[in-house]
C-alpha positions in Angstrom: -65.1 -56.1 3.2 -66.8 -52.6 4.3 -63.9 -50.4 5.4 -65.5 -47.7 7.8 -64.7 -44.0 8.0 -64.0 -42.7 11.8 -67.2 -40.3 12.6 -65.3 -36.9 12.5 -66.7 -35.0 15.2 -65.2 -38.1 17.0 -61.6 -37.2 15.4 -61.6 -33.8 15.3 -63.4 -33.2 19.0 -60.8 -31.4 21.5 -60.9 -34.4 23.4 -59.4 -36.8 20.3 -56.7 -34.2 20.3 -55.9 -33.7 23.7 -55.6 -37.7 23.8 -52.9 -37.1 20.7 -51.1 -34.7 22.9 -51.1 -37.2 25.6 -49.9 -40.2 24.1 -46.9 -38.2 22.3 -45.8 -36.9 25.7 -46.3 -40.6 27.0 -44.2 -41.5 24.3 -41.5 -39.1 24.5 -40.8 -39.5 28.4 -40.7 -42.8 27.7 -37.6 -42.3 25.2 -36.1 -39.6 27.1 -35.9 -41.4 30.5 -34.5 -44.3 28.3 -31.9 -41.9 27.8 -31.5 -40.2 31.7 -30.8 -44.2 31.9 -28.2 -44.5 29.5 -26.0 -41.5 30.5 -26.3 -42.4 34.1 -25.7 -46.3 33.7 -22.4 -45.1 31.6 -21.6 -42.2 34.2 -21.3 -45.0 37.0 -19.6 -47.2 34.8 -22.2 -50.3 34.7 -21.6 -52.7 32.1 -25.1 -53.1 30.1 -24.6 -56.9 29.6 -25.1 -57.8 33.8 -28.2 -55.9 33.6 -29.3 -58.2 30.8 -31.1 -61.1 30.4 -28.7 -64.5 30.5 -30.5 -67.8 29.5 -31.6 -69.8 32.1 -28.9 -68.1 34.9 -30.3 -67.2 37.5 -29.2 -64.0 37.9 -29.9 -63.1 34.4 -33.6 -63.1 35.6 -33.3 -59.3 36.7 -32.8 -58.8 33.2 -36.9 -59.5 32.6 -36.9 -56.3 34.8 -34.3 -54.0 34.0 -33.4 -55.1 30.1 -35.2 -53.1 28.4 -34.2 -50.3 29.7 -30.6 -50.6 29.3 -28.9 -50.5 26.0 -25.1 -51.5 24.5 -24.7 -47.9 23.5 -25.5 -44.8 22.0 -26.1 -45.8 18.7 -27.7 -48.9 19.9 -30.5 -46.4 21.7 -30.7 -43.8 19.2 -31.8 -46.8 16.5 -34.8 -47.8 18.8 -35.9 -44.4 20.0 -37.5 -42.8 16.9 -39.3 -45.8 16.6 -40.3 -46.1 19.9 -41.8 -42.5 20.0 -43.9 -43.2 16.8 -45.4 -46.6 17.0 -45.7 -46.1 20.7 -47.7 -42.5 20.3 -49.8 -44.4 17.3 -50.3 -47.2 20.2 -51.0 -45.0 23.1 -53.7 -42.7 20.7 -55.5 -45.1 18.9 -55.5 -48.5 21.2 -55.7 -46.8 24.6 -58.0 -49.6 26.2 -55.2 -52.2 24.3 -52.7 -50.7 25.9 -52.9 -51.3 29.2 -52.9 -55.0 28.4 -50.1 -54.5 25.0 -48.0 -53.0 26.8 -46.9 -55.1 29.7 -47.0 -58.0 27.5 -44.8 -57.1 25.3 -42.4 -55.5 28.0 -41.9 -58.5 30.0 -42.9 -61.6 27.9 -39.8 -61.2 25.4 -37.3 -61.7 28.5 -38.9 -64.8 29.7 -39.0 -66.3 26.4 -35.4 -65.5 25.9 -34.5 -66.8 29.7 -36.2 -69.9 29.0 -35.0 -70.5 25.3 -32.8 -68.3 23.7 -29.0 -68.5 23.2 -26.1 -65.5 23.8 -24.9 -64.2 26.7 -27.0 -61.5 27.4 -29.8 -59.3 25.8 -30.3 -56.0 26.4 -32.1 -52.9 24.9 -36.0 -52.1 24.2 -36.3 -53.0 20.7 -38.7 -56.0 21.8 -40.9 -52.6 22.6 -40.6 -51.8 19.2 -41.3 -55.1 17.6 -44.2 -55.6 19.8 -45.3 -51.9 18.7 -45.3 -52.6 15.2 -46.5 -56.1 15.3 -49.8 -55.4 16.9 -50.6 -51.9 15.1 -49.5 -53.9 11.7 -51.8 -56.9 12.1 -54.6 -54.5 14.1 -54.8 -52.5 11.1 -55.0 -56.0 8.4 -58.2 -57.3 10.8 -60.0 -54.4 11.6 -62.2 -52.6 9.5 -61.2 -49.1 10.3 -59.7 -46.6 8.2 -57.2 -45.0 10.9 -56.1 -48.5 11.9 -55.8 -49.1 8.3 -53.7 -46.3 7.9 -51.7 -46.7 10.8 -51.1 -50.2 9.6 -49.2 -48.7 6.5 -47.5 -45.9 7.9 -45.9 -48.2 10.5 -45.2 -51.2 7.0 -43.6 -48.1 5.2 -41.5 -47.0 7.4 -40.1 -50.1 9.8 -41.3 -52.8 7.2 -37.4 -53.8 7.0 -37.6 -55.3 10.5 -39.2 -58.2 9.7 -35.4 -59.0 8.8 -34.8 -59.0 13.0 -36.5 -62.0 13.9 -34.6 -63.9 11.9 -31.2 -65.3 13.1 -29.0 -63.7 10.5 -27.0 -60.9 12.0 -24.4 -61.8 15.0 -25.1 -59.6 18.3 -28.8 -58.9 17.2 -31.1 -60.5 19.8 -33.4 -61.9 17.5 -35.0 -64.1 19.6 -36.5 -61.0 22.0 -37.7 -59.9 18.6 -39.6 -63.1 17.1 -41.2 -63.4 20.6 -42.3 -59.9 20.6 -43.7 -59.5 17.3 -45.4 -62.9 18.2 -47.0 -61.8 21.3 -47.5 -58.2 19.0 -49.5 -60.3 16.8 -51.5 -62.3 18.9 -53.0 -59.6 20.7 -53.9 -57.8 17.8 -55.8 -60.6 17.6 -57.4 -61.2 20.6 -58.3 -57.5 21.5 -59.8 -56.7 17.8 -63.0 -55.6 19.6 -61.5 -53.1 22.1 -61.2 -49.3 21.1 -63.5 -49.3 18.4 -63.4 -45.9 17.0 -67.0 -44.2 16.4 -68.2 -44.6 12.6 -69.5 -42.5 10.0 -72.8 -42.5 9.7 -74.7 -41.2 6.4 -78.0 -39.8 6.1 -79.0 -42.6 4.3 -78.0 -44.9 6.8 -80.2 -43.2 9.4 -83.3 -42.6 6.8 -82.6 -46.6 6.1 -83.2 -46.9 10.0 -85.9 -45.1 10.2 -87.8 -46.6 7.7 -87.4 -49.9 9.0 -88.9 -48.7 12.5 -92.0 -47.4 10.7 -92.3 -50.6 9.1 
């Protein structure tokens, strides 16, 4: 399989960095109104598991709204918001077009899977985010044949590779279930969306003299 280099007028253009700039400040608002959250659900004293989603109860189904937004505690936030701000700047940069689909897949699609099959009380917190995050630029960068997806696809393995360990039911009060169905839905739009934001390639003199022969021919 060819891997292709990213044309680097494309990369290097002001445009390509003023969409970098972007997609961190997405990011980072992102985290830090996850946080305004936090301090104001625990300075009206709201308990985090009513805003959750609760299997099949009816009023857990707010929770597909609200849950990942609201998180146990402090530590409980802190663990998904590095995370969050780097797969979610890689996914905001280099999958733009993706996003707008990625995004509010893997925001509500976890809760209804958990309302409709999972176990537990109540889940909260936005680590489905994450696992959808990571599932998609992970597989996105195994199928497509593009160095910066490529390399996005390692940076993300190297440094959250351990999570593959959440979707599996082996830690009490981890909601595994939200993470299994968003590293599924992750994966299958990796998938499915392989063709959308195809990054400019590299093109070598030799490929254009190649060209041009074959039009005098």
């Amino acid at each position: 399989m060819q891997i292709h280099s990213t044309d680097p007028t494309f990369t290097s253009s002001a445009r390509a960095r003023g969409n970098f700039r972007l997609a961190v400040r997405l990011a980072a608002t992102f985290v830090a109104i996850l946080w305004l959250i936090h301090f104001l659900a625990s300075g009206l004293d709201l308990r985090p598991e009513d805003l959750g989603v609760r299997p099949r109860q009816p009023a857990g189904l707010i929770g597909i709204l609200i849950a990942p937004l609201i998180h146990a505690d402090a530590a409980h936030l802190f663990a998904n918001s590095v995370p969050l701000l780097v797969a979610g700047t890689a996914m905001l940069y280099l999958y733009p077009q993706s996003a707008l689909r990625v995004l509010p897949a893997i925001y509500f699609g976890p809760g209804v899977a958990v309302w409709l099959f999972a176990s537990g009380s109540s889940h909260v917190g936005a680590s489905g985010l994450v696992y959808g995050l990571v599932s998609y630029i992970f597989v996105a960068g195994l199928i497509r044949r593009d160095r910066r997806a490529i390399a996005a696809s390692l940076l993300i393995s190297f440094m959250y590779g351990a999570l593959v360990w959440g979707v599996l039911p082996i830690r009490l009060g981890i909601s595994w279930e939200t993470h299994l169905a968003a590293a599924l839905i992750g994966a299958t739009l990796a998938i499915l969306l392989r063709h959308l934001d195809l990054a400019p390639r590299r093109r070598y003199s030799w490929e254009d003299e190649a060209d041009d022969a074959g039009q005098e021919t």
